[in-house]
N, C-alpha and C positions, 0 to 999 in steps of 0.2 A: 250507483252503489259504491260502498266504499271500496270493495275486493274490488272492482274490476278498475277503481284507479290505481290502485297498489299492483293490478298485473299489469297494465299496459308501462306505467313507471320504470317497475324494472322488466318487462319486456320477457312476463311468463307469462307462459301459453297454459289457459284453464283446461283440463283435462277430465272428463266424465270417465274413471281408472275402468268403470265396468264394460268399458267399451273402447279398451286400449288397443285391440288389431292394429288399429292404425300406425301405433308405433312400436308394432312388433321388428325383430329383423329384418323379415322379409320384405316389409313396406318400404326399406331404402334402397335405392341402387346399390349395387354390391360396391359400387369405385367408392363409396362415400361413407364406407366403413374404414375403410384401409387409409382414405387418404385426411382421415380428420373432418369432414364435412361440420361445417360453422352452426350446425343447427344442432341443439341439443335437447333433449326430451326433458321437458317439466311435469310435474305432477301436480293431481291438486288431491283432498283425498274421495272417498268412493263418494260425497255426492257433488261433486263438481263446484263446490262453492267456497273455498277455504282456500288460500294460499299456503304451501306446505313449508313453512318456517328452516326444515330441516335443509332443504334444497339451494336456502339460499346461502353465498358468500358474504362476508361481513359489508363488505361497498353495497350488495345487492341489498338487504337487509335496513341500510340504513335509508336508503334510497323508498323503501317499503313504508316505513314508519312516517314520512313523510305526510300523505294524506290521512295519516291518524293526526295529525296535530303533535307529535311525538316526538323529542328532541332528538337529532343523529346521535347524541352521545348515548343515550340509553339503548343503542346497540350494542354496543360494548359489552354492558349489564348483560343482556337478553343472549347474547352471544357468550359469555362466561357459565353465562345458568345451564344451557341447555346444552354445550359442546366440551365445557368446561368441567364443569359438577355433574351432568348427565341429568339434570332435571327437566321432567314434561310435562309440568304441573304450573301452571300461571300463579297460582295460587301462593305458591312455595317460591317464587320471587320478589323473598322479602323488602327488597330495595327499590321495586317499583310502585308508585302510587298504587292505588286501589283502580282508581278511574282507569287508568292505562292495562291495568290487569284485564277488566272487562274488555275492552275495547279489541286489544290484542287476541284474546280470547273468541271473541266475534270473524276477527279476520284469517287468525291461524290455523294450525293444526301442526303438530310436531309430531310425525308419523316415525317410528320405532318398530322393528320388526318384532314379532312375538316369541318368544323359544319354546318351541314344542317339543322341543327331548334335549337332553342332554345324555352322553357316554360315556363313560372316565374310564379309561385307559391303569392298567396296572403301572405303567411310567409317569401317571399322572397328567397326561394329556386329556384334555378335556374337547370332545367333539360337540358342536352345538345345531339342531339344527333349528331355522328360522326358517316362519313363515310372514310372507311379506303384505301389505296392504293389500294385494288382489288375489292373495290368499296361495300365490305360488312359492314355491319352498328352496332357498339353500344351506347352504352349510359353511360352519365357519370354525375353524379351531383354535384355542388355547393349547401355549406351548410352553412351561412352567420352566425359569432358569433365570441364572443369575449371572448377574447383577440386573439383568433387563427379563423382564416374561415379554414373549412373541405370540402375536396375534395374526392366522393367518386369514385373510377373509379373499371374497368373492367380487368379481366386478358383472358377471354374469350369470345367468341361471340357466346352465348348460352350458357348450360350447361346440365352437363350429367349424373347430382346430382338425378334428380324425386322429389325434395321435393315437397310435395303433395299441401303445402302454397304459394309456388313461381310460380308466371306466368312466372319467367324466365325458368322454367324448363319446359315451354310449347314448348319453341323454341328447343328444344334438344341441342346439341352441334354440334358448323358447324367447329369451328374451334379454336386451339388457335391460343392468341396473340401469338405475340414477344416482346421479353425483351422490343426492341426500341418504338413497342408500344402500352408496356402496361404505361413507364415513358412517353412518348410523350402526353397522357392523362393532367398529373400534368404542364404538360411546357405551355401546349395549356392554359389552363383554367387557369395559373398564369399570362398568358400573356393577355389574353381574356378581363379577369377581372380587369386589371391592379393592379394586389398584388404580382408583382415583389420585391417587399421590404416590405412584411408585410410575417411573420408567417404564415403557413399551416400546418395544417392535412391532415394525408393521409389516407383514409381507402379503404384497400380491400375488398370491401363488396359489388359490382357493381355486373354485370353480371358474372357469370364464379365462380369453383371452385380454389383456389391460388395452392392449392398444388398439383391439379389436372395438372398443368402447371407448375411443379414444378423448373425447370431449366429455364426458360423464365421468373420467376417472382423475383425468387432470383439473376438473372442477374440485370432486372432490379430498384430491391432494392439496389444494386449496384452502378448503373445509377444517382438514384435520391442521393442516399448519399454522393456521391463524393465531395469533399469538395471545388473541384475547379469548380464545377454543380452548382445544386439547394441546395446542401447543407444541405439536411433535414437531423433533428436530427432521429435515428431508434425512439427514444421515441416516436416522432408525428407520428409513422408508425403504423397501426394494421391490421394486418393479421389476415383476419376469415375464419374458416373453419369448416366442416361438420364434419372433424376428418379421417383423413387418415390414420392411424396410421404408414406405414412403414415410409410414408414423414414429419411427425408430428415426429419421431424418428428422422430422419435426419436433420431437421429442428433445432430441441434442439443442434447441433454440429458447427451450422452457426456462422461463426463468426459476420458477422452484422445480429442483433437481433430485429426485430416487436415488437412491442406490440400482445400476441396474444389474438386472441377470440374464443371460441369454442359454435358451435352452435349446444345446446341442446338438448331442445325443448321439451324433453319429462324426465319424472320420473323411468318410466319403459322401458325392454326390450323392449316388445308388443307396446306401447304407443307410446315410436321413433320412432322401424321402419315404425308405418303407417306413419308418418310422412316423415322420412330419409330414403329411403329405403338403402342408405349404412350401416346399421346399422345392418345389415345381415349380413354384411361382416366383419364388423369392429365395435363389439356390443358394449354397453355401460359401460358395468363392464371394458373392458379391454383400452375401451377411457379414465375412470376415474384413471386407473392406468399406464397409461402412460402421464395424466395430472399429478401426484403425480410425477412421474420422471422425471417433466418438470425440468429443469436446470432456475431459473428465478434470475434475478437479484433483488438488494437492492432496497426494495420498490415495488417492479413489483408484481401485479398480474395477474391472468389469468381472460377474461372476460368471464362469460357464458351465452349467451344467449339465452331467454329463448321464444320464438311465444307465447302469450296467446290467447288461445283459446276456446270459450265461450263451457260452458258444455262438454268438452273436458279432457284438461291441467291446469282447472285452479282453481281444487277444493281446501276446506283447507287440504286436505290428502295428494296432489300435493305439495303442499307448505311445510307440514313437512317434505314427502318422500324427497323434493329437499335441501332442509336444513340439512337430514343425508346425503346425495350423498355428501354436498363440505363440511362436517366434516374433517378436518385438512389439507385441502387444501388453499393456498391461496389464495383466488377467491371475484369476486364481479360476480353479478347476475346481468345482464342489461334485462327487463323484457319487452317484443315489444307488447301490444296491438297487434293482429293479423291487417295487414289492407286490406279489403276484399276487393274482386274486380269479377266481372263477370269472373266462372268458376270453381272457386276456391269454394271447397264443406264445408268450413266453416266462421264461425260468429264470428263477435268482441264480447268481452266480453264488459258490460254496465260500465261505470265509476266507479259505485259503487264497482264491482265485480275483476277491476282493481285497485283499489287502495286498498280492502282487503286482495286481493293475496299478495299485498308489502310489508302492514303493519304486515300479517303472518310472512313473512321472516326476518324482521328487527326484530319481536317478540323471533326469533329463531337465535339473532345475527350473523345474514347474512348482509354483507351491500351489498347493493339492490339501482338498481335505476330504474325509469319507463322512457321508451323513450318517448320524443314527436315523434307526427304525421308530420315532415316534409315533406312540399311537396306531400300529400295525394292527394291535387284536382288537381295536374297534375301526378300521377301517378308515383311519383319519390322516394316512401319511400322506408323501407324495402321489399321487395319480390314482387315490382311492376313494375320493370323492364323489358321489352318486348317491340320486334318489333313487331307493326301490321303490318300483309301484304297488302301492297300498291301497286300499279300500279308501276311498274321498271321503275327507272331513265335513261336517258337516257345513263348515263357513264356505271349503270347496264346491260340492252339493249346490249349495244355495247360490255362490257364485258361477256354476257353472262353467268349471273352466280346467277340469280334469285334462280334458283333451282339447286342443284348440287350433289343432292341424298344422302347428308350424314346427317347420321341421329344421334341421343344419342346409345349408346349401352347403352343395361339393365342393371341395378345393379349388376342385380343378375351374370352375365359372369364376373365381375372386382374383 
């Protein structure tokens, strides 16, 4: 058959998605989340027989077209259309022969998550949520501003972090993305919004650890960078992370380079990990020194963010202690008002108590900025990301896969 020479070609593993356990989280060793493991999950879509177009990078892609008879140049095309324009439609790619439509058509499948609600925010934040090919759900936000709108999406559906602050750590971890999509996220909401030809921001700061999914998301920063795609510059990219340090080592080696951001949170050892519980693992003295070995480009800093939390994190002693921490580091402090939410065992700090902490660190020439509250009244800011459990759709239902037993493994085993 033709698919299964276009998978062994480029070296994608055909997937039956209704029967994806297999490459749930739990199914890998815990070392081979953390340290980048070379294998990365393909998809194909639910009846195992299509190669999923979205998953591939332009090399892999052209390498695909190959057993169709199909010139590597009309990659290019194929790669403009669908990463580029946001078209899923064979049909509606006027510049390709007829005969090639069909054929493509036959072998393809250009999987795009579905939006099953949207929230608009009185700031005009726009929350979205998406339901994916096996019918599991995350969440992805529009962040309206100028000169550039920000797009923050997800690299996982859940996560397996415990930050004590984030509702998202309430879901555990059910699954990661896929490269195809974690960038399908950016193509949807360019297309959605119609800002196909306007500037975007990309931040990884949605649901899910990035580097917890570490070959899935550096594929598809891949994806979105392609110059014959979406075309985003790495500059409008920012990778946050909790600080992984084997993957944050390897990370520094990547040829296409994020913006990164490293989330804080706390001054002290003690003080993080109630917060991070990886921070047991991967403690703060040896995150600030491998921050220092970060490799950063002309002008680049590293961003540190910082949860303020009332009676907490967010004394003047906290403010000094965090001002000696990025002593000769190149850093800016991004400083997030805590935003509280039912469950969650702490309190925003009062305006006053937020703009003193700032005005410490800018005291102590730090440049320092304070977030706004986007998207607060619908639950779209920082750390308020989460599926309530709802009554199963019916695609859910019929997929069977409400509940599927997998759960976050503890910090404290990674």
């Amino acid at each position: 058959m033709i698919i299964s020479r276009v998978a062994r070609l480029i070296n994608y593993e055909p997937v039956n998605i209704r029967n994806f356990s297999h490459y749930s989280a739990q199914s890998k060793p815990v070392a081979a989340w953390y340290d980048g493991g070379s294998a990365s999950t393909r998809w194909t879509d639910v009846t195992g027989s299509t190669c999923d177009l979205a998953e591939l990078d332009l090399k892999e892609l052209e390498g695909a077209l190959a057993p169709l008879g199909i010139e590597p140049y009309r990659a290019k095309q194929i790669y403009s259309w669908v990463h580029g324009r946001a078209v899923n439609e064979w049909a509606h790619m006027t510049d390709l022969p007829k005969k090639y439509r069909k054929s493509l058509a036959e072998a393809f499948t250009i999987s795009t998550p579905r939006v099953v609600q949207r929230a608009l925010s009185e700031d005009g934040t726009m929350k979205f949520l998406l339901e994916l090919t096996d019918c599991r759900r995350i969440e992805a936000v529009y962040i309206p501003d100028s000169p550039a709108h920000t797009f923050c999406i997800s690299t996982q559906v859940g996560c397996a972090m415990q930050c004590t602050f984030c509702l998202t750590a309430k879901m555990g971890l059910q699954r990661h993305l896929t490269a195809g999509e974690i960038a399908a996220q950016v193509r949807l909401l360019r297309s959605e919004l119609k800002l196909l030809e306007q500037p975007v921001n990309v931040v990884l700061m949605g649901m899910g650890e990035p580097l917890h999914n570490y070959e899935a998301t550096m594929h598809a920063l891949r994806i979105m960078t392609s110059a014959h795609g979406a075309a985003l510059s790495p500059r409008r990219i920012t990778l946050s992370t909790v600080g992984i340090l084997p993957a944050l080592t390897r990370l520094a080696s990547e040829p296409i380079m994020p913006n990164l951001a490293i989330s804080l949170h706390g001054t002290t050892e003690e003080q993080r990990s109630s917060l991070l519980p990886v921070n047991r693992r991967y403690p703060l003295a040896e995150l600030l020194a491998t921050c220092r070995a970060f490799p950063l480009k002309r002008r680049s800093r590293i961003t540190f963010e910082y949860v303020l939390i009332r009676n907490f994190n967010d004394s003047p002693a906290d403010a000094r202690r965090l001002a000696r921490l990025l002593t000769g580091l190149r850093a800016k402090v991004n400083v997030i008002p805590l935003n509280s939410a039912p469950g969650i065992p702490y309190e925003r700090p009062s305006s006053g108590q937020i703009d003193r902490f700032g005005r410490l660190l800018a005291e102590q020439r730090v440049t320092v900025s304070i977030r706004k509250g986007r998207g607060r009244d619908i639950r779209a800011a920082c750390g308020q990301l989460v599926l309530e459990r709802t009554r199963p759709s019916p695609s859910q239902q019929l997929a069977g896969l409400m509940d599927t037993g997998v759960h976050s493994t503890p910090t404290a085993e990674l």
